[in-house]
C-alpha positions, 0 to 999 in steps of 0.5 A: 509483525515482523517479516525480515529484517527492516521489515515490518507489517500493520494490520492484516491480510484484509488492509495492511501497510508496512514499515521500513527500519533502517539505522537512519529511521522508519520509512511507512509504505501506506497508512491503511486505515485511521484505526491502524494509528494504535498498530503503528505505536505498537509496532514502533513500542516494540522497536524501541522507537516512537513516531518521532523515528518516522522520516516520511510515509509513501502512499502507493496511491490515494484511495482511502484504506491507504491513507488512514492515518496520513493526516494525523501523521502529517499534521500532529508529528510533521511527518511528509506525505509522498504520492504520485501526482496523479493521484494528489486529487484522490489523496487530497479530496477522496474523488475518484470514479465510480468502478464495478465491485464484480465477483463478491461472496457475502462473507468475505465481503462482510469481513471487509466491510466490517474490518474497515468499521471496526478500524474507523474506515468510515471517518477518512481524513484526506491529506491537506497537504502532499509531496507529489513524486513521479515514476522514477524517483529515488526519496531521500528518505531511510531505505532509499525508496524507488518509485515504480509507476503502476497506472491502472488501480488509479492514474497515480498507482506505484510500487514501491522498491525498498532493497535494503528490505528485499521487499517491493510494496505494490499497493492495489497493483495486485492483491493476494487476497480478493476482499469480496470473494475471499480468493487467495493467491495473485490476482487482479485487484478489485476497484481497479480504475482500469483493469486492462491497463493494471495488468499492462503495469506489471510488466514494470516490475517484472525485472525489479530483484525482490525477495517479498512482494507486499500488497495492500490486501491479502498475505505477503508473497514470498517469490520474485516480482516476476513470478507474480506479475506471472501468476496475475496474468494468469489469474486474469485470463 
């Protein structure tokens, strides 16, 4: 699905992960779920360009509806896989804390439960090798990627800043659409390791220039980072 020029969505408003198009090749911004693998080769069909076109796939962190297909990335196509090296463990092994699922409703929480079957979330394949990054960097990769850190979801949370795309990619920092409740609108992220600190994070983005602010779970929000990091702490409160 295209949402602007150079910028492209997989999946949907339940688990997505995007794609950066540039003359000098395709960055990915998460890998969602193993099933959204036939996603990406439609969405590259329709481009004109195949797998080989892809430079390099960030993970806003390492939970396992962000790394999807990673591996089969990495491992059949040689395609690197960047992640912040606090969350190279969780990347690596899928070991992570325990966390409270909170505020749930049957239906929306169903919906998610089945979406990730349907697109074989129960069949994670964690990342045998990664390229760990730190807050700060910029990749030498299309689109000239910066790395915002966003501890609070999990140690090793970024955002992701994309400006030839206008767009910032932030992951679990934040959702647009709470999987167990079916709420719409910014909101703090369920599953969230440290939910005090999550909120602290998005102090970090606030002064970032974006048009589009891109989240794992819920719709693309068309405003600035500042007037969303706004609208979650509101929600929170």
């Amino acid at each position: 699905m295209k949402l602007a020029p150079h910028l492209h969505r997989l999946g949907n408003d339940i688990v997505a992960c995007y794609l950066v198009d540039t003359d000098e090749g395709i960055t990915l911004i998460d890998a969602g779920l193993p099933g959204h693998w036939g996603d990406l080769q439609s969405e590259l069909g329709s481009l004109g360009k195949s797998v080989d076109d892809i430079r390099g796939l960030i993970l806003t962190h390492g939970d396992s509806d962000h790394i999807g297909f990673a591996e089969r990335l990495r491992s059949e196509h040689g395609v690197p896989v960047f992640v912040h090296a606090a969350d190279s463990v969780r990347a690596r092994t899928g070991e992570k804390p325990k966390t409270p699922f909170g505020s749930m409703r049957v239906g929306p929480t169903l919906g998610f439960f089945g979406y990730s079957i349907r697109k074989n979330g129960m069949r994670t394949r964690y990342i045998s090798e990664v390229t760990e990054i730190s807050e700060g960097d910029v990749l030498d990769l299309p689109g000239t990627p910066v790395i915002i850190g966003m501890p609070g979801h999990s140690p090793g949370s970024v955002a992701v800043h994309v400006p030839i795309a206008d767009a910032l990619f932030v992951g679990d920092a934040l959702t647009t659409r709470h999987v167990l409740t079916g709420r719409e609108g910014p909101q703090p992220a369920p599953f969230t390791d440290d939910p005090e600190m999550a909120l602290s994070s998005l102090d970090r983005i606030a002064e970032l220039s974006a048009s589009w602010v891109l989240p794992g779970h819920g719709a693309p929000w068309r405003t600035s980072p500042a007037e969303v990091s706004e609208a979650v702490k509101k929600g929170a409160a």
